[in-house]
N, C-alpha and C positions, 0 to 999 in steps of 0.2 A: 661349508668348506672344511671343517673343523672333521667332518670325517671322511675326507679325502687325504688331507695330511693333517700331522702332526702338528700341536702348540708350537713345538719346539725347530720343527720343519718353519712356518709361518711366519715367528718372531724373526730366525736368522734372515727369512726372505725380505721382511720390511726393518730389516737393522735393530730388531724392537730384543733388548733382552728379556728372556724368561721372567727372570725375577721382577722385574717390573713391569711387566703383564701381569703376574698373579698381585701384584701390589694395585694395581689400578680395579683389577675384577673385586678384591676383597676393600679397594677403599670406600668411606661410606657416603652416599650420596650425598653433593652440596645445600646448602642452604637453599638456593635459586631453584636447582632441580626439587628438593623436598616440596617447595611451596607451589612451584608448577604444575606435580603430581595432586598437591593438594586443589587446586584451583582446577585443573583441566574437568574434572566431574561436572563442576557450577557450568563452565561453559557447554558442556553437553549437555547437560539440563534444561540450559535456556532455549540452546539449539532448539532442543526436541520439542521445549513447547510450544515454538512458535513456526512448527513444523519446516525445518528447513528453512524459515523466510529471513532471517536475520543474520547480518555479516560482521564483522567485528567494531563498528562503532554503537551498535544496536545493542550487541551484548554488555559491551564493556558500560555504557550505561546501564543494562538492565544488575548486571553485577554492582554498582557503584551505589544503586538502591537497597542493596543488598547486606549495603557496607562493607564490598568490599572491592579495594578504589586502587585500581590496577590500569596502566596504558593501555589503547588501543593498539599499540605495535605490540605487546606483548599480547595479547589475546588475539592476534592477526598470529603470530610464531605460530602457539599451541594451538589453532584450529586449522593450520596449513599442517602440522604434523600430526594431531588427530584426521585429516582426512575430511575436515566438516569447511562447508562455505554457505556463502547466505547465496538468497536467490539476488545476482546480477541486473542493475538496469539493463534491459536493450534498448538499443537505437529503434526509435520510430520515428514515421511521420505522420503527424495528426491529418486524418479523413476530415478533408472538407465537405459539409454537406449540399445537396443539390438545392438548391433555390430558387429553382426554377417555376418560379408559381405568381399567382396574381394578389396576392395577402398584402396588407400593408408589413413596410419592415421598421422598426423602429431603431435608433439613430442608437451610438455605441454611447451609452452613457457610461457605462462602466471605467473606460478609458479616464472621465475628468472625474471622476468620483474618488475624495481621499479614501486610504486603506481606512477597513472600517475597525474600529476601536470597539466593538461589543457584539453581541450577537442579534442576529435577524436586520442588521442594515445592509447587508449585499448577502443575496443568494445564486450561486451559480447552478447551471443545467447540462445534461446533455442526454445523446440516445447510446448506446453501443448494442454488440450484439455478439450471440456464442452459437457455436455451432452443437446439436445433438444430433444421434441419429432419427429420432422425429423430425429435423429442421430446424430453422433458424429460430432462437430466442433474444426476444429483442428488452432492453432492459433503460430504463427513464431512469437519470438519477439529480437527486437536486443536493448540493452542498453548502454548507454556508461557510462562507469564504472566510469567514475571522478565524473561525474552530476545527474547519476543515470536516465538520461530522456531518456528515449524511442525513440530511432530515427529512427526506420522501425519496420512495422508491417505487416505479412499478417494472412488473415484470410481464411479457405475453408474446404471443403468435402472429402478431403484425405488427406497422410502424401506423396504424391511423392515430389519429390527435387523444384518444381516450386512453393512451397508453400515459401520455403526461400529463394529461388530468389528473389520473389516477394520481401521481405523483407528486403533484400539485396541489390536490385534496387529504395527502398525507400530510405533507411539510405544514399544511395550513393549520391539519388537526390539531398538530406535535406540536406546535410552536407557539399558532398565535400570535402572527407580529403585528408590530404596531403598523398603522399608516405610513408610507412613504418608504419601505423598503424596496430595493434597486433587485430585479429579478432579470437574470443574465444569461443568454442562451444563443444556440447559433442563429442564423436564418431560415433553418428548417420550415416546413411548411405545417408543423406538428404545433410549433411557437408561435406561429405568426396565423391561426387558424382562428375564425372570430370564437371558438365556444373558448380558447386558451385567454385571447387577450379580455375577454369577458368577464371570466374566471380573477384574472388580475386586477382589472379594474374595481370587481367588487369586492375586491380584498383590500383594493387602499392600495395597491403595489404597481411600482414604475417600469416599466418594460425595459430594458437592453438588448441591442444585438451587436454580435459579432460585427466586423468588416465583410463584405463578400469575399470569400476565399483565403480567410487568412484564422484560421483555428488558435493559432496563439494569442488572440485576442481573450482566448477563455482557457489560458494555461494550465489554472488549478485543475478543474475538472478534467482536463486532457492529463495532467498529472496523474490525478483519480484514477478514470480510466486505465492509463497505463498498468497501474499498479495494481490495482483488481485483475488484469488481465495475469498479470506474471504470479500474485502469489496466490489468486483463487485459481480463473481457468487452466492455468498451466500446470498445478498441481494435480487437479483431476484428468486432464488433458496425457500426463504420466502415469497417469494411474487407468487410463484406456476411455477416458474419455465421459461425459453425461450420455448415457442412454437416451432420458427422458426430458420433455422442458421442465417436467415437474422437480425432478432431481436438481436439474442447472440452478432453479429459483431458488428451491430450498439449500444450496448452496449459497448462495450468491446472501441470502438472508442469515448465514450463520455466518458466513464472513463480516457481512457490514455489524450486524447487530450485535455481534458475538465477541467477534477480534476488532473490526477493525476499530471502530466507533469508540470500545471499552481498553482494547490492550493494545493496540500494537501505536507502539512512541512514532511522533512525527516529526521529524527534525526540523523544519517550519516550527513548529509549537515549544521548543526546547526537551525535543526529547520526551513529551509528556504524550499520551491518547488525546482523541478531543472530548469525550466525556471529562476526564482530568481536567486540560486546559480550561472546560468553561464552570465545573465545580469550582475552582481554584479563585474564578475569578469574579464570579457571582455572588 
């Protein structure tokens, strides 16, 4: 605008006099704005590490480890006017699974079961899946509900039952739990399949299922889910997408093992990862 007309054209049009326009241009920037300019870097930093995925309650604690202990309405300002946002929940509705099968189902024990106070006494499960251009990849994951960390994964090319074995002969390696831990899944016919409940029984571990047709029964993991979906697939999904199921997996594996598991705070946990959480408390 400044070289279409004139300071002096400008100031008379908004009532503003000269001199106090050049007094405002030469005055030196406030205290507030100084520390703002100071601090917007850190929130870009954090931004970037956690590649777009974090919004400003995420940072302002990642900042506040940092020592340096600033509101989230303030770091909500400077990333609305840098330009930077975390990736947003969407609305879903959790896929119930078909059950339509002859397998014994076993009774929601999860429901009368207190929260559990340490880790390996409730493990939750589920299946999801990503699309590539190869096809569909289908992905087992097991959680333990205290810590919220992923402790078996498989990844493959169908839904038959050795996809959650696999998954299942993970958690079991990595962990090692004691007898009598509550193992929580939908009614899928993957869970309720004799090599799975076999699998459980000789582990010492108690079976759970869902309700028929009601997924909220197994929140966290639909939690999960969700959230692998928006800040892994949807990232590469912007990024034009996995080629390969090999790519999706080795994705999906640096996600859980890398971020999720290790860095990224879960506000469930107080803001802590769940490697953290169960270091802390072990």
């Amino acid at each position: 605008m400044k070289t279409e007309h004139t300071i002096a054209q400008l100031c008379a049009t908004l009532e503003v006099s000269a001199s106090g326009y050049f007094a405002w241009v030469k005055a030196p920037a406030s205290q507030r704005e100084q520390q703002d300019a100071e601090l917007l870097p850190h929130i870009r930093a954090i931004h970037a590490q956690h590649k777009g995925r974090y919004g400003a309650p995420r940072i302002q604690d990642a900042l506040a480890k940092q020592g340096r202990h600033h509101g989230t309405k303030r770091v909500a300002r400077l990333m609305k006017q840098a330009g930077l946002r975390g990736l947003c929940p969407k609305g879903f509705v959790p896929r119930t699974t078909d059950s339509d099968h002859d397998q014994p189902i076993a009774p929601n024990r999860l429901a009368q079961a207190p929260a559990p106070t340490g880790p390996n006494q409730v493990w939750v499960s589920d299946l999801t899946y990503v699309a590539t251009q190869e096809g569909w990849l289908y992905v087992a994951v097991i959680l333990d509900l205290w810590s919220r960390r992923v402790v078996g994964w498989s990844a493959g090319p169908s839904l038959q039952a050795c996809l959650v074995l696999a998954a299942l002969h993970m958690a079991l390696r990595q962990r090692q739990p004691p007898k009598g831990l509550l193992h929580h899944s939908d009614r899928g016919v993957q869970y309720a399949s004799a090599d799975h409940r076999s699998l459980l029984a000789a582990a010492g571990i108690e079976p759970s299922m869902s309700r028929a047709g009601n997924p909220y029964d197994n929140a966290a993991m639909e939690s999960f889910i969700a959230t692998y979906k928006r800040e892994c697939v949807g990232l590469a999904e912007e990024a034009g997408g996995y080629a390969t199921r090999d790519q999706a997996t080795a994705d999906f594996f640096d996600y859980v093992e890398t971020y999720y598991n290790r860095q990224r705070s879960h506000s469930a946990l107080g803001y802590q990862s769940p490697v953290d959480f169960e270091s802390q408390r072990n």
